[in-house]
C-alpha positions in Angstrom: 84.3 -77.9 49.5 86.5 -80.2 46.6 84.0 -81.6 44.4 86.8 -83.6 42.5 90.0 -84.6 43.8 92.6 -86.4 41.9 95.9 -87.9 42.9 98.7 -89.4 41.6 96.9 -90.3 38.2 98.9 -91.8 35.1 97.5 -92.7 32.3 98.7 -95.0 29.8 98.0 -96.4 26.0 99.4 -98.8 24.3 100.1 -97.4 20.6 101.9 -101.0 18.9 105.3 -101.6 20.3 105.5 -98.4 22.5 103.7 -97.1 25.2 102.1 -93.6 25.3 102.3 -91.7 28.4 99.1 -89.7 28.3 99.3 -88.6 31.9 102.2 -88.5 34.3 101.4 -88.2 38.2 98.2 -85.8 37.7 97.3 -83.7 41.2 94.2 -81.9 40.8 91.6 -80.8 43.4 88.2 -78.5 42.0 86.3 -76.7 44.4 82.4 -76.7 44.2 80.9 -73.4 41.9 84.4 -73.7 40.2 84.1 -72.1 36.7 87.9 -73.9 35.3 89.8 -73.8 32.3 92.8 -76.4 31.4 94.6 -75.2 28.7 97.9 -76.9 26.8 98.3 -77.8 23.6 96.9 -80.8 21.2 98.1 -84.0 23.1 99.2 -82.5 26.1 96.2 -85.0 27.8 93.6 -82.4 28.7 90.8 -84.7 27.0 92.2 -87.5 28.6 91.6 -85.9 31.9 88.6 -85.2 31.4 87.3 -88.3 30.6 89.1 -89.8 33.8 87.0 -87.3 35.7 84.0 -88.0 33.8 84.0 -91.6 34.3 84.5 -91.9 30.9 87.9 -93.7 31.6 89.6 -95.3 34.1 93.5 -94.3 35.2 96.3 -96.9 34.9 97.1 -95.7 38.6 96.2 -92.8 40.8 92.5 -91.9 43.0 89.8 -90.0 41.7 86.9 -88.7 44.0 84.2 -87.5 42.8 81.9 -86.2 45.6 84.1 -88.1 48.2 83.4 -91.5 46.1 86.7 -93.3 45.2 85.6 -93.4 41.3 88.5 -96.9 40.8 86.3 -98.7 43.4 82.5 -98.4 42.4 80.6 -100.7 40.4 79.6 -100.5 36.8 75.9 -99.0 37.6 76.9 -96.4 40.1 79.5 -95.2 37.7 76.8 -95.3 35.2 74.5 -93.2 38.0 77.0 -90.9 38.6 77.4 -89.9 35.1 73.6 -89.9 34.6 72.7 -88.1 37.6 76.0 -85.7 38.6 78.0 -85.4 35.4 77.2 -83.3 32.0 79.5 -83.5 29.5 79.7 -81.4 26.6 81.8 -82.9 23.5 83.9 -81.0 20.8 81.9 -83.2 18.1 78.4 -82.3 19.6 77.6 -86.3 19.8 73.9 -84.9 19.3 71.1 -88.1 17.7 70.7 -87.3 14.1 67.1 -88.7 14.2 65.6 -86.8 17.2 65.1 -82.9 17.3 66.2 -80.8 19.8 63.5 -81.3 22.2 64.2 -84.9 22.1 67.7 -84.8 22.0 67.3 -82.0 25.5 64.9 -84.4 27.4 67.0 -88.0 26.4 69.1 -87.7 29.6 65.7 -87.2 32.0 64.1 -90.2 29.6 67.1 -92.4 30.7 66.7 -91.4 34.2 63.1 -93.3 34.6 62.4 -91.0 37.4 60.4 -88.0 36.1 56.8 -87.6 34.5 56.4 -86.9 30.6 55.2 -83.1 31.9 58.5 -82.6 34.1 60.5 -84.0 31.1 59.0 -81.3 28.9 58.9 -78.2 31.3 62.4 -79.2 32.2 63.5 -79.0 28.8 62.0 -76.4 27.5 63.2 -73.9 30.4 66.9 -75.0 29.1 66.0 -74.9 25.3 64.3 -71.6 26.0 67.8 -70.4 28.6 70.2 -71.8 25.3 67.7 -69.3 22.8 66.4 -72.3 20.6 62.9 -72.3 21.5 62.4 -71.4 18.1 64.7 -74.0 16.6 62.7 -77.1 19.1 61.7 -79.2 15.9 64.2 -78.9 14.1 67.1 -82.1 13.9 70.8 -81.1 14.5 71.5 -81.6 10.3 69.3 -78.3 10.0 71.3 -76.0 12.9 74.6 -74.6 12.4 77.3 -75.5 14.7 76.7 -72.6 17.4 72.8 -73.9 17.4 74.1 -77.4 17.9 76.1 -76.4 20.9 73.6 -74.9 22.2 71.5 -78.2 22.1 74.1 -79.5 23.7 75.2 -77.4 26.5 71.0 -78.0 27.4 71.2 -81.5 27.2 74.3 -81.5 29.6 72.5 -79.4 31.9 68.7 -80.8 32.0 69.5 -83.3 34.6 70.6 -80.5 36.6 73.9 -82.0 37.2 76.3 -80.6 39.6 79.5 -80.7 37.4 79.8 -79.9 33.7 82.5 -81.0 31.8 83.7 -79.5 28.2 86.1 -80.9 26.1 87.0 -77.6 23.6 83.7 -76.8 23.7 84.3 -73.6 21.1 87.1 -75.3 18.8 84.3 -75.6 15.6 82.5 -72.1 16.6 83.5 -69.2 15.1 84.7 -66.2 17.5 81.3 -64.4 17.9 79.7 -67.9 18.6 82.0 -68.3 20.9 81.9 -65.9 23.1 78.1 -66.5 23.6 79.0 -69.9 24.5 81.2 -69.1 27.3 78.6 -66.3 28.4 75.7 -69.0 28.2 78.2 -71.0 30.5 79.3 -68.3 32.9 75.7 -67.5 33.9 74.6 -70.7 34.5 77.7 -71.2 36.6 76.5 -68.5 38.4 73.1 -68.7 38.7 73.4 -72.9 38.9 75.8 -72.9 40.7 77.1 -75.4 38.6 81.0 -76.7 38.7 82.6 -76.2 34.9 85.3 -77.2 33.5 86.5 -76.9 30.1 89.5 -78.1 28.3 91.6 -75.2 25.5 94.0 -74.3 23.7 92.7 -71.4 22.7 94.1 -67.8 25.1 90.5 -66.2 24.1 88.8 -68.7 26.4 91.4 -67.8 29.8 89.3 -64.3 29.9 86.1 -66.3 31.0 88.0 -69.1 33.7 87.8 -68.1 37.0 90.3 -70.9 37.9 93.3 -72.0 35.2 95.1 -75.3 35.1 98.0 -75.2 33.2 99.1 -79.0 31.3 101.8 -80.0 29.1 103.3 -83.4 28.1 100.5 -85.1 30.7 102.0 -82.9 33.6 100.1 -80.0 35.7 102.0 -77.0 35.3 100.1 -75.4 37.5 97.1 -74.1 39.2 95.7 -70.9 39.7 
């Protein structure tokens, strides 16, 4: 079963008198339980498909389904549902809240959700904290953990929602190459004991060992998929 399917997508910025081509006729289907890698180089519009999926974006033309839904035709609040409720995204710059500690910044998702008790919000997060090894770290604010532990914080909070498709954008271009390999461990089991659908972008070959599915993108084209 495709969890995502995308078609045709372009993707265009203006940039003062010219016009930047970030992506060029994507194709792109992702099967549920995926675990997915889409490597290229700086600029070659991995981010920028990434967002598109997310509903972080919109295309300048092409369809994107997510879960069957035509993502170009839904309102403002379901695309705002479906990133609350299906979507976790996990950004190269963390985007933790300075002010909260990690147990706050794990639950905010479930607190923005308005649908669980204070007790599920806690035992929810704490299971993840405690899956991510921070249980120890759960008062402390993201200024006092080092860039591995705020990963970690946030490959929880993407998660706690139990979402059914995670998306990484480099998620181990500011982690060392130790820390990074227990980040893409932490991911690979929860993608297999989740089930959850991942996919990261690279541009880093070390990563490609982990993927069990590799898109290849250059110049805002798929080179391929496999």
């Amino acid at each position: 079963m495709n969890v995502i399917e995308v078609k045709g997508v372009t993707k265009d910025y203006p940039l003062g008198k010219t016009t930047v081509h970030a992506l060029r006729g994507v194709d792109l289907t992702v099967e549920e339980g995926a675990f997915m890698s889409i490597i290229g180089p700086s600029g070659s519009g991995k981010t920028t498909l990434l967002n598109i999926i997310g509903c972080i974006d919109t295309p300048t033309s092409g369809s994107v389904k997510v879960h069957g839904d035509e993502i170009t035709e839904l309102e403002d609040k379901k695309i705002t549902d479906l990133r609350l409720h299906k979507i976790g995204f996990i950004f190269q710059t963390f985007n933790l809240i300075p002010v909260l500690n990690v147990r706050e910044n794990v639950e905010f998702p479930l607190l923005l959700m308005k649908k669980h008790s204070k007790g599920e919000i806690t035992a929810r997060a704490e299971k993840l904290i405690t899956e991510v090894g921070l249980m120890e770290y759960i008062e402390h604010k993201p200024a006092e953990l080092s860039g591995g532990q705020r990963q970690r914080v946030a490959i929880a909070r993407a998660l706690v929602s139990n979402p059914d498709i995670v998306l990484a954008d480099e998620p181990t271009a500011n982690l060392d190459s130790e820390t990074s390999e227990s980040i893409l461990e932490l991911m690979r089991e929860l993608n297999e004991k989740e089930k959850t659908t991942f996919i990261f972008s690279t541009h880093d070959p070390e990563v490609l060992k982990y993927a069990k599915n590799i898109v290849k993108i250059r110049d805002g084209h798929i080179l391929g998929q496999g």
